[in-house]
N, C-alpha and C positions, 0 to 999 in steps of 0.2 A: 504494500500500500504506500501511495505515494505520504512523505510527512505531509502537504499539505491538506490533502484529506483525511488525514491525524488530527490532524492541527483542527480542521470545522469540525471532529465528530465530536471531541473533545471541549471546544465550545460550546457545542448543544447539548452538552450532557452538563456544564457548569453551569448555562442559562438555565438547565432545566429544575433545576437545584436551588433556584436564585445564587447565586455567587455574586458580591459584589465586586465592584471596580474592576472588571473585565478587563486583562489585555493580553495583548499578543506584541511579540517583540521578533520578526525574524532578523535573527543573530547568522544567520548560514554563507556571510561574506566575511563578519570579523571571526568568527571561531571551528572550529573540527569537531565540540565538545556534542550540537545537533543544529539542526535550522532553528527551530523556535525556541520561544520561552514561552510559556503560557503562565502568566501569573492572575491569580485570581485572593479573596480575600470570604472568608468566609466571620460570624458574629460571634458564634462561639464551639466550643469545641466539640457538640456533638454535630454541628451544620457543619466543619469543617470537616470531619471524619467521613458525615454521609456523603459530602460535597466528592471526598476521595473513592468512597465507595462505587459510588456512580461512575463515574471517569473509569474507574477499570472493571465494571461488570459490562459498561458499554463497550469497552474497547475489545472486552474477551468476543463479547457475539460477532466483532468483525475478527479473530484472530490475531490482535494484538496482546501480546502478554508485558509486563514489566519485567526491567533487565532488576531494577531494584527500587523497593519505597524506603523511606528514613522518616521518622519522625511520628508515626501513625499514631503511637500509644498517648502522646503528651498531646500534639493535634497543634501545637502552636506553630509549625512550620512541617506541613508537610511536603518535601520531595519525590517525586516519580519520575521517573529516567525510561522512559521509550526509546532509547536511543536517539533517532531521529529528533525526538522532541521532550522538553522534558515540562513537568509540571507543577508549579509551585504556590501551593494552598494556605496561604497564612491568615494568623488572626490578622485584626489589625494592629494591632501594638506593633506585633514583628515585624509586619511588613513596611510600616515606616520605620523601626529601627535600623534591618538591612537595607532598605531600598536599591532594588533590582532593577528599578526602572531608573535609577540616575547613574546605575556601577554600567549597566549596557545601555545609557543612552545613546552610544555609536551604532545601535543596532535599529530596525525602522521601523517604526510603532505601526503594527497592519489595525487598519479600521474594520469592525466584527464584519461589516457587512460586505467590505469589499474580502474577504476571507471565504464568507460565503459562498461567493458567484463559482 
């Protein structure tokens, strides 16, 4: 599967979840590490866990599996590594503590909808 049809299923499964502050960041000219970043922010730790749950029972029905998750039990930063893409579900405290949108701001902030098309 191409990453970018990762990259939408994986949107529509955080949308469907409500996830806040949605984004998408392809990284796939400055780094080797995957094309995207998909950061998303969930309220509290049981919406951030189902937030992850979702993401990878949807990816399983297209035959995506994870290479690794980190962080599942505590829920305040979870990571999921699809190779190609990887995924980062945090509360909000965390997510302005690391801020992953200003460490890769050389990377190109994709708009949801144009991801879609």
């Amino acid at each position: 599967m191409e990453s970018k049809d990762m990259a939408q299923i994986v949107v529509t499964a955080l949308e469907d979840k409500k996830a806040n502050d949605l984004k998408v960041i392809d990284i796939s000219e400055l780094s080797v590490i995957a094309d995207y970043f998909i950061i998303a922010s969930g309220e509290n730790r049981n919406q951030i866990q189902t937030l992850a749950d979702h993401v990878k029972k949807t990816l399983e029905k297209e035959g995506c599996y994870p290479k690794q998750i980190e962080g599942y039990q505590t829920a305040n930063w979870i990571l999921m590594d699809y190779s190609d893409i990887i995924i980062h579900i945090f509360s909000e405290e965390d997510r302005l503590f690391y801020d992953l949108e200003r460490i890769w701001r050389d990377g190109k902030i994709m708009e949801i909808d144009e991801l879609k098309k």
